[in-house]
C-alpha positions in Angstrom: 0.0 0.0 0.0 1.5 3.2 -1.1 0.4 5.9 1.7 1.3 9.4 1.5 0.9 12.4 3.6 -1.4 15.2 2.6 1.1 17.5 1.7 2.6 15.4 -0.8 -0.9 15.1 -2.6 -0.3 19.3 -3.3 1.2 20.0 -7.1 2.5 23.2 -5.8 4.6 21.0 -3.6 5.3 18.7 -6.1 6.2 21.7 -8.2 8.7 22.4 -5.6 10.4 19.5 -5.6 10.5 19.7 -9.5 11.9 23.0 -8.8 14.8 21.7 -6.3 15.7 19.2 -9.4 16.0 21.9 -11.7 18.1 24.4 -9.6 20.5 22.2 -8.0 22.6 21.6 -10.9 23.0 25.6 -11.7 24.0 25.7 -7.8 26.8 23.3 -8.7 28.2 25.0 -10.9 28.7 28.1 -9.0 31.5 29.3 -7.1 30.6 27.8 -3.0 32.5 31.3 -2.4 29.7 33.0 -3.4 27.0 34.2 -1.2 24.0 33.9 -3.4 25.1 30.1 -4.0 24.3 29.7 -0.2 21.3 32.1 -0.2 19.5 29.7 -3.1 20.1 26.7 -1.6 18.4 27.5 1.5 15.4 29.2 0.0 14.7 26.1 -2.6 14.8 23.9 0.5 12.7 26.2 2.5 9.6 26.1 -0.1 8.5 22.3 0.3 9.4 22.6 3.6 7.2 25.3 4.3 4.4 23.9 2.6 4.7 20.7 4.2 4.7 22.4 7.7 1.8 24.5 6.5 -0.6 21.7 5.4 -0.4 20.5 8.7 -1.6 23.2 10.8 -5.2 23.3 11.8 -6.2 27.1 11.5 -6.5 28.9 8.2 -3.9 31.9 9.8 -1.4 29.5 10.8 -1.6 27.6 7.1 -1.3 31.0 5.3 2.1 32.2 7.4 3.8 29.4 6.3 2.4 29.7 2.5 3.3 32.6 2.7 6.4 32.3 3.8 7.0 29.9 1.0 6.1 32.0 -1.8 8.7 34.7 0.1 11.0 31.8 -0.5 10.0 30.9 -4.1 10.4 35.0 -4.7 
């Protein structure tokens, strides 16, 4: 039985992960010296993550800081 948690049953966080795919190769090919190789990494890995938190929480206020906070991410 293949079980999954809601948040994997979101495209947008599919999309995400799609995203993380597509990006990581660019970040390998930049200079680790370079602040903005650091700065990418960590806001592709903070826009599932976000979303998967988000799903989670019962109130609509709660769910819409971390989607939020995810698009901030994805911006």
């Amino acid at each position: 039985m293949n079980r999954q948690f809601d948040h994997e049953k979101l495209e947008v966080y599919e999309v995400s992960l799609a995203f993380i795919t597509w990006l990581e190769p660019i970040l390998q090919k930049l200079p680790k010296s370079l602040f903005v190789t650091d700065q990418l990494d960590r806001a592709i890995t903070s826009i599932p993550l976000n979303i998967a938190q988000g799903n989670g929480k019962f109130t609509g206020a709660d769910r819409c800081r971390y989607f939020d906070n995810a698009r901030s991410s994805a911006l």
